[in-house]
N, C-alpha and C positions, 0 to 999 in steps of 0.2 A: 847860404841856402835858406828856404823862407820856413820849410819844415823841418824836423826833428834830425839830428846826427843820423840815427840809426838808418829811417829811411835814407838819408843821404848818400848813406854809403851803398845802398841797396841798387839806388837810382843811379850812381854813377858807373857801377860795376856792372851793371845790366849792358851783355851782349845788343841788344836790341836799342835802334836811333828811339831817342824817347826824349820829347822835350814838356816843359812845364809853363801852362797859357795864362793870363788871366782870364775873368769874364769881362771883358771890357769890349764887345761886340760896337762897329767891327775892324777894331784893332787886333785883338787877340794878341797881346802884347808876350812876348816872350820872357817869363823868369828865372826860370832855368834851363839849362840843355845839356845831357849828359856827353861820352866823351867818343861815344861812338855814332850820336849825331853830328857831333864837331868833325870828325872828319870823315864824314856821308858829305857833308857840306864844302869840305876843306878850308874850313874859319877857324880859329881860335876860339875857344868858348864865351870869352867877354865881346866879341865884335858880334855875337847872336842875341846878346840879353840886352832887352827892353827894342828890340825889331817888333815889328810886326811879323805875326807867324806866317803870312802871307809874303809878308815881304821876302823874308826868311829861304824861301825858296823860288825867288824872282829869275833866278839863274840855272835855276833846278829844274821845274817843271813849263813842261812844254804842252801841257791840256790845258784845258777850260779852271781858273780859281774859282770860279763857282760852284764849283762839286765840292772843294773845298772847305769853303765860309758856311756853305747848307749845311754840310755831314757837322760840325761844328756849334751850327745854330738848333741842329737837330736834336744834339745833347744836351743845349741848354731847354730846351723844351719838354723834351721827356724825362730831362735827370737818368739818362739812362746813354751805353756805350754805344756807337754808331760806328759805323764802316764806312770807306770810301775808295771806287779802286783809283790811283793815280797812274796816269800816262806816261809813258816812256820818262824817267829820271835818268841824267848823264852826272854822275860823281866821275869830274876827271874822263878818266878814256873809259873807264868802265860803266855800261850801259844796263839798268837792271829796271825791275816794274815791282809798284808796294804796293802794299793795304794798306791804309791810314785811320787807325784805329781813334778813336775818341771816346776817353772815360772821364766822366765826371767824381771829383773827390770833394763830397758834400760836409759841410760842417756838424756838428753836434745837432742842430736845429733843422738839419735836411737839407741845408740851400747851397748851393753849387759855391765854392771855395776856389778852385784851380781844375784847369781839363787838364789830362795825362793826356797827351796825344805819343802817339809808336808809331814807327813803320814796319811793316812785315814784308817779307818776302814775295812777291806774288811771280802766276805761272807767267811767263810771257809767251808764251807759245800761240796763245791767241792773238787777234788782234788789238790793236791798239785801244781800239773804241770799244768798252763794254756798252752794251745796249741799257739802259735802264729796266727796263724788262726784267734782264737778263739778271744783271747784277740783284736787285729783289726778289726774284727768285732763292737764290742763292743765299740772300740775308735769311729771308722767309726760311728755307729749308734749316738751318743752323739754328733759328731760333726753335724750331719745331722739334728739334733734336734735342735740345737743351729741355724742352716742358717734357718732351716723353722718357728720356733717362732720369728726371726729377722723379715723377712719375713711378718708374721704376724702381727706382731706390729706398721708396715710400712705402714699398713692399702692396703696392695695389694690384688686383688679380690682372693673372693675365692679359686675359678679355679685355679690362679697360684701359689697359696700357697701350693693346694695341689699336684698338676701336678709336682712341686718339689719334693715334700717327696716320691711322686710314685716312678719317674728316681732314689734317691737316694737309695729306698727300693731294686730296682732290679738290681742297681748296687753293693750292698754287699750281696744280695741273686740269685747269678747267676742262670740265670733256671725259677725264681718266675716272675709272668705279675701280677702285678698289677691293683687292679680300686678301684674306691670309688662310691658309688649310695646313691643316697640322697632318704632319706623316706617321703612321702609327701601324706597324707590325704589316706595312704592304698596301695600307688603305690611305687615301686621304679623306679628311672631314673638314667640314667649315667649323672654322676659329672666331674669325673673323672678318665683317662687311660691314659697309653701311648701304650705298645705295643702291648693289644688285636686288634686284627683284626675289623674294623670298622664295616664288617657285623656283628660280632657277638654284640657288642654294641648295632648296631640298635636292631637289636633281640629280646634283653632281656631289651630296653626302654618302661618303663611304663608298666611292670607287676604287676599286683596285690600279694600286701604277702598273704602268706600261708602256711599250714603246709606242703606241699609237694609244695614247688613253687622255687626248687632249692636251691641251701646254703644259699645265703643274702636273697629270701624271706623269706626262712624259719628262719631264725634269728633273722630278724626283726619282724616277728610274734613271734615268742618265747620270743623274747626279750633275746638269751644265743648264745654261739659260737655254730656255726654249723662246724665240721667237718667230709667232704668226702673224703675219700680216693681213690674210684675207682667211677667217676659220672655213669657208665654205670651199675653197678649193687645196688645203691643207692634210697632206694625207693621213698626219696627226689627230687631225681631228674627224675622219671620215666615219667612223664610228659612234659618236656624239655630238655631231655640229647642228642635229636639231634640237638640242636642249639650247645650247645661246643661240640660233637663228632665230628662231620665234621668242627669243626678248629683245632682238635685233641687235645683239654683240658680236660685230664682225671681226674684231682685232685683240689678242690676248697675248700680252708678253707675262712669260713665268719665268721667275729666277729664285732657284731653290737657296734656302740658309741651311748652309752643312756646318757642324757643331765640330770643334777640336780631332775626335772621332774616326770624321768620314763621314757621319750619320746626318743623314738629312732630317731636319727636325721640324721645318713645315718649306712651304710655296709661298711666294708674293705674286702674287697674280695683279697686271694693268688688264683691265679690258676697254675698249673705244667702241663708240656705236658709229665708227666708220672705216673703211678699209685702210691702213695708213700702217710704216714703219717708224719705230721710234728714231727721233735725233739724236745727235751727239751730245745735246744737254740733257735728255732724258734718258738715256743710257748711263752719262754719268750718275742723273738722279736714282735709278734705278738700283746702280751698284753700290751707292752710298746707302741708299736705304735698303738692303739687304743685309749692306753690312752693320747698321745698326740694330736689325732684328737681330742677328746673329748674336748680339751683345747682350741685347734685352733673352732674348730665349736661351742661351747657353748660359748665360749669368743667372738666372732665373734656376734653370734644370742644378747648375750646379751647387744653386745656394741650396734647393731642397736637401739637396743630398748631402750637403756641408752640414745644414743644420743637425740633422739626423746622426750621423755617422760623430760629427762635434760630440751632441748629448752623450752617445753611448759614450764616446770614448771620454769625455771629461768623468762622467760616474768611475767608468773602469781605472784608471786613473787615480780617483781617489780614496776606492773603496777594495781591498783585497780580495775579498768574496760575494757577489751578487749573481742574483738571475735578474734578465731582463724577458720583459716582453711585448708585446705588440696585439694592440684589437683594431682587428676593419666593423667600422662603426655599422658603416652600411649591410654589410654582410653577417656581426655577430661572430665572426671567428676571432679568434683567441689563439694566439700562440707564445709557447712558452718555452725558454731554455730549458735545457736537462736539468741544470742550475736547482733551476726554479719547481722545478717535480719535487726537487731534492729536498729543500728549504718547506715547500706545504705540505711534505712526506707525503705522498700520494704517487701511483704508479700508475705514467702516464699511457701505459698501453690501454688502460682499464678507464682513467680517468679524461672527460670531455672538458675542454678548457672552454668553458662561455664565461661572458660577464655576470651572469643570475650565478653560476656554478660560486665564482670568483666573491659573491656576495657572501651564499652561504659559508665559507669558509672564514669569514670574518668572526671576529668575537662579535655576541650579541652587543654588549655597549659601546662597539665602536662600529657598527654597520652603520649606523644612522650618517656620523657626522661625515666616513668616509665618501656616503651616498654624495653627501651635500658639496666636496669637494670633486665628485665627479661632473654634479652637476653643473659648479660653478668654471672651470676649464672648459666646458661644454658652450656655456654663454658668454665667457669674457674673454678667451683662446689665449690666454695663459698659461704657461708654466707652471705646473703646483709639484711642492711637497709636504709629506706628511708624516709621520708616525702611525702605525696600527699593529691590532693584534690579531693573530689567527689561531685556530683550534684544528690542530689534526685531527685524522680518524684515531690515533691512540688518544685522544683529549688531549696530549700535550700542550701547552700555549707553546706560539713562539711571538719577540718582539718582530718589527719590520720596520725599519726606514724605506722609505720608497717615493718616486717621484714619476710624475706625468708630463707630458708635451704632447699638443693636440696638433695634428697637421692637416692643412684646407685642402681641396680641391680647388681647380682653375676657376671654382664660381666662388673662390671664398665658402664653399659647407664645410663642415668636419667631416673629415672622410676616415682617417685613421689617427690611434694614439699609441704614443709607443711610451716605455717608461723600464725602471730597474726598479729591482727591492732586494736590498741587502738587510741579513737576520745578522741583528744585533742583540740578539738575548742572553747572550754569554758577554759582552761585553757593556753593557747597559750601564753598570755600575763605573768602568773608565770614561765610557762618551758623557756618563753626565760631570766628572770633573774636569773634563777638557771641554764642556761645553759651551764657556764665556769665549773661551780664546775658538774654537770652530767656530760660530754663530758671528764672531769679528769677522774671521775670513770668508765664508762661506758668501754674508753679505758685499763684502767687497770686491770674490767672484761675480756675484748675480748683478750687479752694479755694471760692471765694466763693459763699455762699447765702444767697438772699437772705433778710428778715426778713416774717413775713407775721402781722399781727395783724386781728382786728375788736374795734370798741368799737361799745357801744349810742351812742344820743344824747345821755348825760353825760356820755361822756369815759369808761366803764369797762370794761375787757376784756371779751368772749364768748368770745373764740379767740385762743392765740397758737400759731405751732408750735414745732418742736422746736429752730431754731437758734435764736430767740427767747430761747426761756424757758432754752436753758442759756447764752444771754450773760445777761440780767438777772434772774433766779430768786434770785439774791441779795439783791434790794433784798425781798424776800418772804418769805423763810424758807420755799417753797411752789414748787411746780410748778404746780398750779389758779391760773392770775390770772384766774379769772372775778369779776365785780363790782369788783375794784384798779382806780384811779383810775390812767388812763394817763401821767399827767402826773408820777408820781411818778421816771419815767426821763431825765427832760428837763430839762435847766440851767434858769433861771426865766427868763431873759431872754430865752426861745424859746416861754414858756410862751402871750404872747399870740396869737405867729402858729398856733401848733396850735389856740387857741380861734377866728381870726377862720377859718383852712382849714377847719374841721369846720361853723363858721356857714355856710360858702358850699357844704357838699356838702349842707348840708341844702334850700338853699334853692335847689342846683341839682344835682338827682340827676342820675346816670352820669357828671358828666363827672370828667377828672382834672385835679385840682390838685397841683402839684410843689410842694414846700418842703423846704428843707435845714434841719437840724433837728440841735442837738450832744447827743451823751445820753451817759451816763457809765456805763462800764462798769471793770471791773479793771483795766484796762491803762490807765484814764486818760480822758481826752475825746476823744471820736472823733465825727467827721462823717459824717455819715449821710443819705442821701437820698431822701427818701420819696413816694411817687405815693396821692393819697388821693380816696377814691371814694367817693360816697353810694350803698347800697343801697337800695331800696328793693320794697314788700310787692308781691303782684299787684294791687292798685289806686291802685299809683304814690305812695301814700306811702313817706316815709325811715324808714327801720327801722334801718340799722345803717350805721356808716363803715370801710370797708375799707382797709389801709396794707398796702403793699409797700415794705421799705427795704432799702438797701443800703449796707454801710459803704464811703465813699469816700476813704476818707483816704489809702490805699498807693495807691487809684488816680492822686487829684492827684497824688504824689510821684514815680509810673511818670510820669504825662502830663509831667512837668518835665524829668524824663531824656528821656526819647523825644524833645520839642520841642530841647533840646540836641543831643543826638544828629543830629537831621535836618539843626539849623544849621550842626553842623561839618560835615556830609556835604557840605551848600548849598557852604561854603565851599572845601569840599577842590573838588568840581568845579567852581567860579568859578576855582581857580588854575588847574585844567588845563586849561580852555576859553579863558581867557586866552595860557596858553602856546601853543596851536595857533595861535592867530588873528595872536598877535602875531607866529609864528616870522618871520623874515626869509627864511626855505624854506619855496616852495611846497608845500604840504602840503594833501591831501583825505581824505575817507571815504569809499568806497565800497561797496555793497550785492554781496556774493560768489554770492548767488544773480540778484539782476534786473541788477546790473551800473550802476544809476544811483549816481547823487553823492549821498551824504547830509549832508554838510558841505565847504565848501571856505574858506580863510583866503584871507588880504588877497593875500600874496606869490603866491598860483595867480593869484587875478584879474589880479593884474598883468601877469602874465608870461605868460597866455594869451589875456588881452582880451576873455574872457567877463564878463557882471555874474554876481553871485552867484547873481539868480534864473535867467540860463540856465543858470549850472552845473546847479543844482539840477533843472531838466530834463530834464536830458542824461544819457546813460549812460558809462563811460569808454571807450569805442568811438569814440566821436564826436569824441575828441582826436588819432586816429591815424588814418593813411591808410592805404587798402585794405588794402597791401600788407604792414600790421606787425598789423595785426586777430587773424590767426590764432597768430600770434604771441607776442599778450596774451592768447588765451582759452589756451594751453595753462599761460601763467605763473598765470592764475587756476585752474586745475585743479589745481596743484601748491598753491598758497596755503590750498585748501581742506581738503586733505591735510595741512599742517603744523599744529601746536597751538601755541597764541597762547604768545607768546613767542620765536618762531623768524623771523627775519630773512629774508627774497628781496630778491636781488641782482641786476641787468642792465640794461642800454643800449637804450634806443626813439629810434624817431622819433614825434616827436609832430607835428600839425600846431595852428597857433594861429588864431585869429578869423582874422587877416588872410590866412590862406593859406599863411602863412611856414612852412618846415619846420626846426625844432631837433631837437639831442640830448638826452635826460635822461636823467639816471642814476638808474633806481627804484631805490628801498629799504620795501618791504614789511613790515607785521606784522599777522596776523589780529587780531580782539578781538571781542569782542560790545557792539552799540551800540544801546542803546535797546529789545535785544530782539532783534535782527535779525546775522545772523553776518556779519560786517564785515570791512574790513582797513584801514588806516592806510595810506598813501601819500605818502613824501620825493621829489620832484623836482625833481632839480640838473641844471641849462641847462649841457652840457657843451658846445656849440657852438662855442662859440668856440675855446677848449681844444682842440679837433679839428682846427677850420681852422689854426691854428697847428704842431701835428703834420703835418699836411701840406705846410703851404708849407718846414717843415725836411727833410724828405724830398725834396722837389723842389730843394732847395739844392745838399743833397749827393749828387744825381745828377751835375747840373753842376760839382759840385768833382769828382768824379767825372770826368770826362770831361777836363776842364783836368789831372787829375793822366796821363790816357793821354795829352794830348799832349805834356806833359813827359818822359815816358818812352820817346817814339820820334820824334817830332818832331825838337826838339832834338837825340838825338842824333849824328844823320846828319852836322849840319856842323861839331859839336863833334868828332865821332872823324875826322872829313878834315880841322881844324885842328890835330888834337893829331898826326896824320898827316905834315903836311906842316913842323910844328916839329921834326918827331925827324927828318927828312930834315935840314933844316939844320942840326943840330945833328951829325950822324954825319955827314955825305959834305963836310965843310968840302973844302976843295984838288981836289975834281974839278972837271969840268967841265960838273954842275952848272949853269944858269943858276937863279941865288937870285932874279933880279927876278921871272920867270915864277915862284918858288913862293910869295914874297910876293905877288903878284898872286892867286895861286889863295887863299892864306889872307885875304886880304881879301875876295874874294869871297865865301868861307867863312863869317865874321864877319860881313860883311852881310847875307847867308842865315838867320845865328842871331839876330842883332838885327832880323830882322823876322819871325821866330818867336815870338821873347821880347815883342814889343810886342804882338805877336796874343795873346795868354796873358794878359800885364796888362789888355787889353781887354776880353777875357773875363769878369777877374775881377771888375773893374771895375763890369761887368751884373750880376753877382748882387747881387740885394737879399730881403730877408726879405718875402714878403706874404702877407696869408689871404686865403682866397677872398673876400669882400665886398671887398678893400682892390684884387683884381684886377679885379673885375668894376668 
């Protein structure tokens, strides 16, 4: 083989007679011939290589070889693929009719290397002789097909998509004036023309369909081809046959393009300026180009709404909590999710959603730049997002992430923008540490586009787009891969499931079959995933198989991290959920707005003799008696007031299941929990602890009181014994009677020793006790 293994294999496995020519005009020397031309011919392979390709089929074809040698010389001319239809071919007893494709395979330097020549199936039902005419037509129409689905693809409006296909229809149907009218809630409108007369256009804008309301109304009511031959005796058109009489349009064939639906989404309208029925060639032209508008307008209708419906759902997707909204530019209205009332705290029965409205609620230092982002989506129809801040009517700020997407009208204006803003102002502080690793992904989202190819029924290009062909345009030397065997981008070991996926879109048109698929590009082997879809004609035959792929290789590697990522997060809150639960302090959650329990641990149930599900019932009201109630709403009004991280401190009475009254000693922290603004709750049983301060205060009242009787009590008979001893002591030798003052001192003394025993008595009674231990 003179090229590469890989092709080799591609070339010889190939369904389809395909041999390999030089340019040696005009020999056209044969140097290769795969295995299904060898026996179309009934040769062996090597009795074909180095024939003339002429020669090659000496036995084969029974037409003119000049159609041959042209269509041949034609591709060395233009460097471009040419057709030829060939005459009656007899392989053996079986008698069939080809197309004889001819594609040029150009070197690095542009210049023709080797023709591919194929043969393809062709209808024989006709005659033998295609007319020239007839057959250019035919080229002509295919290739005109081919610029307007480019065209298409290229996401160019409407109007000029179709405006092309019009000029190229009346340029292969000399005579024919084409238009296209779009159907619209019962009305038709002109879409598009080129060379009817502008009066007649205005004329027939916004008529209502019906069954006599001319060809395209009437079609579009029928919902079937309308064809008129002569408008002025046409009962269809009895009612408006002098709007085209006096532009002299006697003849109007309309065939409506009805969308997936049932919905008729506009008319194709032929008109002639002379009485005549269309032919059997122009009928089929007819129904092929219906059925192309159908492609181009339903692919079109669907992409809007793909786009659209995509945005939201990739936001929603990646964001837990957003509002979205939507402004018609034209119009100035504004609509907003509930969501989103909720997020600008404003009540949307009272508040008017406009764009001026949507300004003032911006922080002053961010109005500015957010303007300049609007402005700039406005001019360059771009995707934007941003960061900004907003100011409720409480002044509260809040953060916002939020994102725009501008959508045209069929003239290319901006007509409306629709977008989401998720409040991340509670989260602010996680997003900016996960923010290297988002901003990787995020960018590798916004990146990504998808790959969109068609291949006919062998497996060979008609369409690729443009992120396509500049990843694989290498394996081609070429940008055109129209007629390249698809297969030539695919590892071999993938080779069969793309043959048996394309077997079952044939043999089950529209639906979609997924296959992952590795194909080799510059950077190596990359996994790719592909959604594949049988086309087929308006009479429900397969015509073409449609791929949508996308590379997912950074995807797996992001889904790897992310599933990581989630497992530590799992893990990090299984410690912290553990810790509350297991603390040995009663500890709860409770809701700062409704005031109920949102979690309570083991050590609360304990120590209040609630089950957890009445906790979870209850509100923390319900713990405290009347009398301390107002006392905890003002500590929650203060709680609400502080920013999470900040400590409340103070002493309640709490009451428990049984009725019993304790002390606790709260310890307070706001947080946000689940969503909902929260606070954390430590409760230490200080009860006892109290009862104890008390009964030592009751102590030393009593010591108290034993120390005043020591200090006057006592004195009285201690200062008349220390009295009546300084008398004996100074007045010795008088006369004195000493028995009578020891008499008094003894009295004395017994006086204070039963002073002093009432004191030890005293002391004796005090003991330590708490109130439970008295009671």
């Amino acid at each position: 083989m003179v090229i590469d293994d890989y092709f080799s294999e591609v070339f010889n496995v190939s369904p389809v007679p395909t041999v390999l020519v030089q340019v040696d005009s005009p020999q056209f020397t044969i140097i290769d011939a795969n295995s299904a031309f060898a026996a179309l011919c009934g040769k062996p392979r090597g009795d074909l290589l180095q024939q003339s390709f002429l020669n090659g089929f000496s036995d084969l074809v029974t037409g003119d070889e000049a159609a041959i040698r042209e269509s041949l010389e034609k591709t060395i001319r233009k460097k471009a693929a040419a057709k030829t239809r060939l005459q009656e071919m007899a392989a053996h007893t079986e008698s069939r009719c080809f197309e004889l494709v001819s594609t040029p395979i150009l070197n690095k330097n542009q210049t023709i290397k080797y023709i591919l020549c194929t043969l393809q199936n062709a209808d024989c039902s006709e005659s033998h002789t295609v007319s020239h005419t007839k057959f250019t037509r035919i080229t002509d129409l295919e290739h005109l097909e081919r610029i307007v689905l480019e065209l298409n693809s290229q996401n160019n409006v409407s109007k000029t998509v179709l405006t092309r296909y019009i000029e190229g229809l009346e340029r292969i149907f000399p005579g024919m004036q084409c238009s296209v009218l779009k159907v619209n809630n019962g009305y038709i409108n002109n879409w598009a023309s080129v060379s009817l007369p502008k009066a007649f256009e205005n004329s027939i804008d916004n008529i209502p369909i019906g069954e006599h309301a001319g060809s395209c109304g009437t079609a579009a009511f029928l919902k079937k081809q309308v064809i008129v031959s002569d408008i002025a005796t046409d009962i269809r058109w009895a009612q408006c046959k002098h709007l085209a009489l006096q532009h002299n349009l006697l003849a109007c064939w309309s065939t409506p393009v009805i969308n997936a639906q049932g919905e008729v989404m506009a008319t194709l309208a032929m008109y002639y300026q002379t009485v005549r029925k269309p032919d059997e060639d122009e009928l089929k032209a007819i129904d092929r180009t219906a059925a192309i508008l159908k492609i181009i307008l339903e692919n079109r209708q669907n992409s809007e709404l793909l786009k659209e419906t995509s945005f939201l759902m990739k936001q929603g997707q990646e964001l837990a909590h957003f509002g979205n909204w939507a402004w018609d530019i034209k119009t100035n209205e504004v609509t907003w999710s509930d969501e989103l009332f909720e997020i600008y705290g404003v009540d949307r029965n009272t508040f008017k959603a406009t764009y001026e409205g949507y300004l003032e609620l911006l922080h002053a230092d961010d109005r500015q730049r957010v303007s300049g982002y609007i402005t700039k989506i406005l001019k360059d129809h771009r995707d934007v997002g941003f960061e900004e801040r907003i100011v409720r009517p409480d002044g509260s700020i809040r953060h916002l992430k939020s994102w725009g997407r501008l959508l045209l009208d069929e003239h290319g204006k901006p007509a409306k923008m629709i977008g989401a803003c998720l409040d991340i102002t509670e989260s602010k502080k996680i997003q900016e540490k996960l923010l290297a690793s988002e901003t990787r992904l995020r960018n590798l989202v916004d990146a990504q586009t998808n790959y969109v190819i068609r291949m006919d029924l062998t497996g060979n290009y008609t369409y690729a787009n443009k992120k396509y062909i500049a990843d694989f345009s290498r394996f081609f030397n070429k940008e055109d891969f129209t007629g390249v065997n698809a297969l030539l981008t695919i590892l071999p070991h993938h080779h069969q499931r793309v043959i048996e996926t394309v077997n079952n879109c044939v043999a089950n048109p529209n639906t979609v079959y997924e296959v992952e698929l590795d194909k080799i590009k510059d950077d190596g082997i990359r996994a790719t995933l592909w959604h594949f879809i049988g086309l087929t004609t308006p009479d429900g035959k397969p015509s073409e198989i449609q791929c949508i792929g996308l590379d997912i290789s950074d995807k797996k590697e992001a889904e790897n991290e992310r599933a990581k990522k989630v497992l530590e997060l799992a893990e990090s809150e299984k410690r912290y959920s553990d810790l509350f639960h297991s603390s040995p302090q009663p500890m709860w959650v409770y809701d700062l707005d409704t005031y109920m329990f949102l979690d309570v641990n083991t050590a609360a149930i304990k120590q209040y003799g609630y089950s957890r599900e009445e906790f979870l019932s209850m509100d923390v009201l319900a713990i405290r008696p009347p009398e301390e109630r107002q006392k905890m709403l003002d500590a929650i009004g203060l709680s609400k007031k502080q920013q999470s991280g900040i400590f409340y401190h103070g002493v309640y009475v709490h009451r428990k299941k049984s009725g019993e009254l304790i002390h606790v000693d709260i310890q307070t922290n706001p947080l946000p929990y689940k969503g909902r603004n929260a606070s954390v709750v430590l409760a230490t049983n200080i009860t006892e602890r109290l009862n104890y301060i008390r009964a030592i205060e009751k102590q030393n009242a009593r010591l108290q009181e034993i120390g005043w009787i020591q200090s006057h009590v006592v004195r009285a008979p201690l200062a008349r014994i220390m009295g009546l001893i300084d008398i004996l002591k100074n007045c010795r030798g008088t006369d004195i009677n000493q028995d009578e003052l020891l008499q008094h001192i003894l009295v004395s003394a017994l006086e204070m020793d039963t002073i002093i025993k009432d004191i030890v008595s005293r002391a004796e009674q005090i003991e330590l006790y708490t109130s439970d231990e008295q009671a």
